[in-house]
N, C-alpha and C positions, 0 to 999 in steps of 0.2 A: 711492462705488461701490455700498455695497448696497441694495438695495430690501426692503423689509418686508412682508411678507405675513400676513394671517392665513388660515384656512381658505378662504373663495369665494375669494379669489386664486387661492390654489391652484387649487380644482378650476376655475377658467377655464380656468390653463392646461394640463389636463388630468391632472391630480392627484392626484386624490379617492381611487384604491385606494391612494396609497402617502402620504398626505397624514402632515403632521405631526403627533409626539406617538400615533404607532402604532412597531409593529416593537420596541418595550419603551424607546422614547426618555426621556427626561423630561419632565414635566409639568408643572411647575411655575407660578405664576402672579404677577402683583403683583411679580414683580422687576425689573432695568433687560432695556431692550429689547435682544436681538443686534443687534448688526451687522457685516458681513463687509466686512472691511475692503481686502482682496485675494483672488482666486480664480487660482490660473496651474495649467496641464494642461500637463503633458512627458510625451513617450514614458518607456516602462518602459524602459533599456538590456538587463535583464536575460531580458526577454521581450516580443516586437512585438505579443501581442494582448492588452497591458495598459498602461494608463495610470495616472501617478500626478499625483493634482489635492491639489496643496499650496494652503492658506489659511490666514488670518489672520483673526480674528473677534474681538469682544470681546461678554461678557454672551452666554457661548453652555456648554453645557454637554455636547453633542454634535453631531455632524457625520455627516452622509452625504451619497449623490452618488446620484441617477435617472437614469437614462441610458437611449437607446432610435435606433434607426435605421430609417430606408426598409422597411427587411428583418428587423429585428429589433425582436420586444416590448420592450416596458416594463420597464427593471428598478432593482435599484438593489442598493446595498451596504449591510451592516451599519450600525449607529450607531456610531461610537465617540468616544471622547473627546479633546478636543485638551490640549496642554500646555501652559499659563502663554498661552492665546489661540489657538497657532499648531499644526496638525494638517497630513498627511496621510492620502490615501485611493485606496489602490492598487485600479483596477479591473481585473478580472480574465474570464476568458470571454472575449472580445471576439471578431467575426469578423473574418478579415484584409482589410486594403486597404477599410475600410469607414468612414464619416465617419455620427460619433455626434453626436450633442446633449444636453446633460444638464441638470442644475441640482444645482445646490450646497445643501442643504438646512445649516442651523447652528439648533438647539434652547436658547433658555434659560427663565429663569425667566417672562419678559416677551414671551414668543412664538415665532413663527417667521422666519428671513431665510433668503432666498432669492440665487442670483447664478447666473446662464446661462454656461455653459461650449461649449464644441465642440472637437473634436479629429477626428485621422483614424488609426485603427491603421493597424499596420504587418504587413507579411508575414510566415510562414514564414522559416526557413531553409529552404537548399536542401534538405539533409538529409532535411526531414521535409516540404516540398511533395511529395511524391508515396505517403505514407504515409495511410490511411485506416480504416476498416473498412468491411467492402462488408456491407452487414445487409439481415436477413429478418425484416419485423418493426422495432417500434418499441420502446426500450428505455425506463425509467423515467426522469423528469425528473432531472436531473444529469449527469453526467459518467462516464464508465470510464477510468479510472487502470490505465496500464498502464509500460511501460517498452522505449524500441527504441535504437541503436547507429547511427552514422553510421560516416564513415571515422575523423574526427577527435571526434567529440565524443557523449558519452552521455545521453540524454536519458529525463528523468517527462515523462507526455504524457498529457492527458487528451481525449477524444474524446465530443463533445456525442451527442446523439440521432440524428442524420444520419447520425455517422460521421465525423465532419471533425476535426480536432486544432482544440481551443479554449483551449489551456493548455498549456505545455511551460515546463522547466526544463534548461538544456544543461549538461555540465562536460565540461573539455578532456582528451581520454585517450591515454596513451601506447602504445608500441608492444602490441601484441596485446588492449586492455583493451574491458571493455564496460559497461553498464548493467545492473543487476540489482536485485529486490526491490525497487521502488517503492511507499511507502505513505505515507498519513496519516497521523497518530500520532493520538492521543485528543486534546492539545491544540490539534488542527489545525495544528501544522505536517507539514513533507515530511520522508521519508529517502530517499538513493536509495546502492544500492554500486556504486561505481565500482574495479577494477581485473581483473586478468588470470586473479582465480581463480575456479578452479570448484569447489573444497573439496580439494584437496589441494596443487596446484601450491606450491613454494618461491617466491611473488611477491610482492610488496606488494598492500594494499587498501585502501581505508575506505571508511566510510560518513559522507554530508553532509546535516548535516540545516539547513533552510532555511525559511522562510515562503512563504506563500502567492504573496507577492509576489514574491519568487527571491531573497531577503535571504541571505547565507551566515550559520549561529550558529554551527556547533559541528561538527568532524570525531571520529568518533568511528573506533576502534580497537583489536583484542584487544591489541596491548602483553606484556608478561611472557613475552617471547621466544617470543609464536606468533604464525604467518600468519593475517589475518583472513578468514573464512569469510565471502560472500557471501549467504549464505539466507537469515538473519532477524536484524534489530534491533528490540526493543521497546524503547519507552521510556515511563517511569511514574513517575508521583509518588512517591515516599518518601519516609522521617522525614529525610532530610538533605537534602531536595531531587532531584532528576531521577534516576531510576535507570535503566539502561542493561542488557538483557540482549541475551546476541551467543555467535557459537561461535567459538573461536580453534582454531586444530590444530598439531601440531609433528609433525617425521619420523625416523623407528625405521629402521633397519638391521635384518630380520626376517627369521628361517627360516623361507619360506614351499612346503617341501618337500610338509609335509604335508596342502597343501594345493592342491598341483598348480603351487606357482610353485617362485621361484629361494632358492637357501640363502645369500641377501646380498640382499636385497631392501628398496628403499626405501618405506614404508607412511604414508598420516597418520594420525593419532588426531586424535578432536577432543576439548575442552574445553567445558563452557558455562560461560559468566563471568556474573557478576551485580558490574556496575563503579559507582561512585557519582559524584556530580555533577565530583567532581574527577579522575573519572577512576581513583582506587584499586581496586583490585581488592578486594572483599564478600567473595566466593563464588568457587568453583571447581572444576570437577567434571568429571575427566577418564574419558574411554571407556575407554584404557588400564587402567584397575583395575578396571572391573566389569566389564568385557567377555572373553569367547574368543575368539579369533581363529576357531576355529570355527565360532561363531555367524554368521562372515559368509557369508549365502545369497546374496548378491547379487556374488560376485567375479564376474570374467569368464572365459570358457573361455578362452583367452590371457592365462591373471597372470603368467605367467614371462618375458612381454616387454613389459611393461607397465613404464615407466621410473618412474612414482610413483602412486600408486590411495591413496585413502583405506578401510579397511576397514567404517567406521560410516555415513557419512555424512548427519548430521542435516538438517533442513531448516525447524524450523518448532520454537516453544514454545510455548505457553499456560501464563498461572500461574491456578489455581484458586484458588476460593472460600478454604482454608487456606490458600494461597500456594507450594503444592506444584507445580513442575514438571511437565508431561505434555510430553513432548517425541518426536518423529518419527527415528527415525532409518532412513533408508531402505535401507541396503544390510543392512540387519541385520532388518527385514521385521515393523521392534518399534514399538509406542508405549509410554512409559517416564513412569511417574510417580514423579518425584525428591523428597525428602523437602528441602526448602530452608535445612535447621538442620545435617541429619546427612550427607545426599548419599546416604542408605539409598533402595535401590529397592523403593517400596513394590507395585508391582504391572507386570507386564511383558503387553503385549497383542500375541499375534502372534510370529512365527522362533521358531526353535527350544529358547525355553524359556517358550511362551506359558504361561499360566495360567488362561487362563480356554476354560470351554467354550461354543463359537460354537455357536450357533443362530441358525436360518430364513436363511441366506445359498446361496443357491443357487450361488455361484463357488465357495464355500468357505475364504472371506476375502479379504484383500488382500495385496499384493508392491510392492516398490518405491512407496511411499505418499509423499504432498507434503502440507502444507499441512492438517496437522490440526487443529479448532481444535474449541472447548468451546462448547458452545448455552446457551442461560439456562436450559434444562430439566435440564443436566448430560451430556447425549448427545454423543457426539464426530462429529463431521463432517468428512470428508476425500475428498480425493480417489487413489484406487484407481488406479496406475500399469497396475497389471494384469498385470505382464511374467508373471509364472507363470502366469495360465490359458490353457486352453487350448479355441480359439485365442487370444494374447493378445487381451485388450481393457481398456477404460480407463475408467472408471465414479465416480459421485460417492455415495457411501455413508455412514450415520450409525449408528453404534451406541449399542445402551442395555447398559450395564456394570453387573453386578453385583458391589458388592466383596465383600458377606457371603456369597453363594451361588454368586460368581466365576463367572457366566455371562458374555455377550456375544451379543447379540441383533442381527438385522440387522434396524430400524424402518423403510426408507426407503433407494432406492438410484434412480438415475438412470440409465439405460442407452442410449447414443446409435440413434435409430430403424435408422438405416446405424452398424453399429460403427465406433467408433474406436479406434487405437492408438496412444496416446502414448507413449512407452516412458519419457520421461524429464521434469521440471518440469510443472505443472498444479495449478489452485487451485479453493476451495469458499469460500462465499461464502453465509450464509442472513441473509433479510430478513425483516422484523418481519411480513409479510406472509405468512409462511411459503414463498416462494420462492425458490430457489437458482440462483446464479449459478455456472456449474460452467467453468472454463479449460482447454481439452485442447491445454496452452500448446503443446510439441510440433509437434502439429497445427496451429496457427496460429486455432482456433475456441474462440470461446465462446459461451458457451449459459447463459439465463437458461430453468428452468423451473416450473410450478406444484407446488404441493404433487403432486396429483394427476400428475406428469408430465408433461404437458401442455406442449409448449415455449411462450415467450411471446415469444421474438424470441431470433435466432442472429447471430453478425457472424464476419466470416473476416479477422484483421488482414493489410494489402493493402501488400508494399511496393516497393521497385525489385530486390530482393533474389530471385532463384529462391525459387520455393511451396516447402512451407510458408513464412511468415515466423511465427517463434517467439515465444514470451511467457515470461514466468516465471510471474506471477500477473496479475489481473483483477480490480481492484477496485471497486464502482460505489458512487458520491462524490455524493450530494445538494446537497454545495455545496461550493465549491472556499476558501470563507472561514471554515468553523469545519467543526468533525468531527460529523455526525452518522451515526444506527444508519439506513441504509436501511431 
């Protein structure tokens, strides 16, 4: 069945930019020659604009697959390596209801083998056929990782440059649940949370983290008799292998008199956990002990009928350069950097017991904040809910911190031309490029813009759902098969 190629082959059949022994393959020469023994292409089950092309080879050292259509360039998959002969190679992207051609590319010491494939993707779910982004503007090559809810099922959904959904991952959800926090991980694989809370609610949750290809690995869970919070899973290599940070929360019976609510009132607190590969709880760091109940600026003028609220409610962590915590808590209007050894708060930014003095910010800080994250320069980047100014508005802001002269500088902030209000979820997003991807999730808009301000293309996510339809964050993904820094 296989045929051998070496380079003119190739570029006959039109080749030549992805041709063998590039893309970081191996090189090797003078050993036995590949040959592909079998090539078979099945639909992905787990997703209709992915194919997986299983083969059998011998004298091959790695594998990949070219592929291209009518309507669609040239592309192709990573190298990767087969085992004891036999590989697959999940191709991903695909346009729906579209009939591809490809070729099976197998590397060994002794050359290159080749073998012609064909397949046709499959459609959408219903679900997410009429979901889109409607854009102004053309967005960078790759993808925008976001996350949307059907009736029955929650889905990661990535959307090409068009606008079109080229990537989707679905899980089945029960009564009242939805999709939340979809990301990448560094490893390149996915996490997505699937259940019914929004950081307080007494419900089940977890988060499922998956491959590229929609492989299930791993349900992860705060556990230690708390509900798992919805907003953020990292996941990072450590000394014992995979480590797992996530917020768990538990519920207090709370005189909330003096603070305008009821003298029996049910409240969350959260926790951040730092969990190990096996799941044990590391770390543990409850809001309950450093926190006032006071300090919450964010309650609502009706807390006394409010049947359960979360007082803190965190959203986002970055670990620093030491390994120190900065973590978001938004009803409480702080960003908190947590000592990782002791749980000692070493520096609070923001509510009512900031510490540091703002400069050059014309709002006069932030309120309700999502999605803060640490630059390589050291500067914090977030996005500004806004609820306190006045009029509200919603904004993408960076600050430069001083810890020895405990200032806070505003470097850089984003202001939509027509204001926006988002009052609640929204994300930030900066690329090597110095441009930011700013999510006025809320509002159902994202906005990539230049250093300089400048917008560089806008998308308004589109769905059967009355306007806005919402987001939590907005990720933009260079490639849907390994993690890179935009």
């Amino acid at each position: 069945m296989s045929r051998v190629f070496g380079r003119l082959a190739l570029q006959a059949l039109g080749f030549a930019a992805v041709a063998a022994c590039g893309d970081g393959a191996p090189t090797g020469s003078g050993g036995p020659v590949p040959e592909i023994l079998s090539a078979v292409v099945a639909p992905n089950p787990i997703n209709a604009l992915s194919a997986l092309v299983s083969y059998t080879a011998q004298g091959t050292d790695s594998a990949r697959l070219t592929y291209w259509a009518d309507t669609v360039p040239l592309a192709a998959t990573p190298y990767s390596r087969p085992t004891r002969g036999q590989g697959q190679i999940a191709v991903l992207g695909l346009a729906p209801r579209t009939a591809y051609r490809a070729v099976v590319e197998v590397v060994g010491p002794g050359g290159v083998a080749a073998e012609s494939v064909a397949f046709v993707s499959g459609d959408l779910p219903a679900a997410l056929q009429s979901v889109s982004l409607n854009l102004s503007g053309t967005p960078p090559p790759g993808y925008l990782l976001t996350q949307v809810s059907g009736n029955d099922t929650g889905f990661a959904v990535a959307f090409d440059q068009s606008g079109h959904i080229r990537w989707y991952r679905g899980f089945s959800t029960g009564a009242g649940e939805h999709a939340l926090a979809a990301e990448q991980q560094p490893d390149g694989r996915f996490t997505l949370f699937m259940g019914a809370s929004r950081g307080w609610e007494p419900v089940p949750g977890r988060y499922f983290e998956f491959t590229a290809a929609g492989e299930s690995l791993a349900v992860y869970s705060a556990g230690n008799a708390l509900y798992t919070d919805p907003h953020e899973l990292l996941l990072r290599s450590g000394g014992s292998g995979q480590v797992a940070y996530l917020f768990g929360y538990d519920l207090r019976n709370v005189d909330l008199t003096a603070l305008g609510g009821a003298a029996s009132q049910l409240i969350a607190g959260h926790s951040i956990l730092r969990q190990s590969a096996s799941g044990a709880i590391e770390f543990q760091w409850s809001a309950w002990d450093h926190f006032d109940l006071a300090e919450w600026v964010g309650r609502p003028p009706n807390l006394a009928q409010q049947l359960v609220i979360d007082f803190d409610h965190p959203n986002s962590i970055e670990i620093d350069p030491a390994g120190a915590y900065i973590v978001s808590f938004a009803s409480l209007a702080q960003i908190v950097r947590i000592d990782p050894a002791t749980g000692a708060m070493r520096w609070r930014f923001g509510g009512q017991k900031n510490q540091f003095v703002l400069n050059g910010d014309p709002l006069g800080g932030f309120g309700i904040q999502h999605d803060v994250r640490l630059l390589a320069n050291g500067d914090l980047l977030l996005f500004d809910n806004g609820n306190y100014h006045n009029p509200p508005e919603s904004r993408a802001v960076e600050y430069r911190l001083d810890t020895l002269a405990m200032t806070a500088t505003l470097v850089w902030q984003y202001r939509h031309a027509t204001p926006i209000f988002a009052p609640y979820v929204g994300s930030t997003q900066r690329y090597r490029n110095g441009h930011t991807l700013v999510g006025f999730g809320a509002a159902g808009i994202m906005t990539e813009v230049a250093a300089d301000g400048s917008v560089v293309w806008e998308g308004t996510l589109v769905s059967p759902d009355p306007p806005p339809t919402t987001f939590y964050r907005v990720r933009q993904l260079p490639s849907l098969y390994v993690y890179q820094q935009p």
